[in-house]
C-alpha positions as CSV (number, residue, x, y, z in Angstrom):
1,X,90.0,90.7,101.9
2,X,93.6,91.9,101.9
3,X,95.6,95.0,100.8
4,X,97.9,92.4,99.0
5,X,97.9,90.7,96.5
6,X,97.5,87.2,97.2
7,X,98.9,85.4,93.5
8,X,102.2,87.7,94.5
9,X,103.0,85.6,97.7
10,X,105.6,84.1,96.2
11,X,107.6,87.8,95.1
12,X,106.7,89.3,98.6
13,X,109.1,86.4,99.9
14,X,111.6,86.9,97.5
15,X,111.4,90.7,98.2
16,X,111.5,89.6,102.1
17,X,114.2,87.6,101.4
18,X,116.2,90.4,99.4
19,X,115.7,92.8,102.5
20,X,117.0,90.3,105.0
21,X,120.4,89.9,102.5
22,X,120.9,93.6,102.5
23,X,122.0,93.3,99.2
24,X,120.4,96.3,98.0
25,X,118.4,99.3,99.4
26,X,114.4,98.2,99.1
27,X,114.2,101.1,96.6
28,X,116.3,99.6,94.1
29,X,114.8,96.2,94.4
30,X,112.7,96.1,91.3
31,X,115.5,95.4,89.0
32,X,116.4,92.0,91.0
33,X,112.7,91.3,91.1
34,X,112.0,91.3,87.3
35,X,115.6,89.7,86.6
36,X,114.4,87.1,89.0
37,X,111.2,86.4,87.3
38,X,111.6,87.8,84.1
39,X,108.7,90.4,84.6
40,X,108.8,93.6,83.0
41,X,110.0,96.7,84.7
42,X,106.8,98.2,84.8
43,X,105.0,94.9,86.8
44,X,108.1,94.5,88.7
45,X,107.7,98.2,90.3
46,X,103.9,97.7,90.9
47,X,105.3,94.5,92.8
48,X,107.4,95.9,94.9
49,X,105.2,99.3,95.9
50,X,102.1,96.4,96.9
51,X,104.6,95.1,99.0
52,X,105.9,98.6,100.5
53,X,102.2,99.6,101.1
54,X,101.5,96.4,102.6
55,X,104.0,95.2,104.4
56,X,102.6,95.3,108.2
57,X,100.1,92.9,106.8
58,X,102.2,90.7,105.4
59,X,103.8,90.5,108.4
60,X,100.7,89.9,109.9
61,X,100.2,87.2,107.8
62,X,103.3,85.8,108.0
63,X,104.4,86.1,104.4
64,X,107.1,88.5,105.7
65,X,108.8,88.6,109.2
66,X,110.2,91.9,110.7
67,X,113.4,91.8,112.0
């Protein structure tokens, strides 16, 4: 069992992906995130907190890779 959620694989990358640009603070991410896949704010936020709380393991996992 994992702290993540495993359908949201695919908007932890984009989220990884969206760090590794630097094109906006991880706080402000949300907005990109539900723009991106036309989720609602609400979702979007619960998104990216799962992937703030989670992170090390999805590092772990290799979902996400730490600079």
């Amino acid at each position: 069992m994992t702290g993540y959620n495993e359908e949201w694989v695919v908007y932890y990358q984009y989220l990884e992906g969206l760090r590794q640009s630097g094109i906006t603070n991880m706080f402000g991410a949300s907005p990109y995130l539900a723009g991106t896949f036309n989720l609602h704010d609400a979702q979007a936020t619960k998104i990216l907190v799962s992937w703030m709380e989670n992170y090390d393991e999805l590092v772990a996992a290799q979902i996400c890779v730490r600079d």
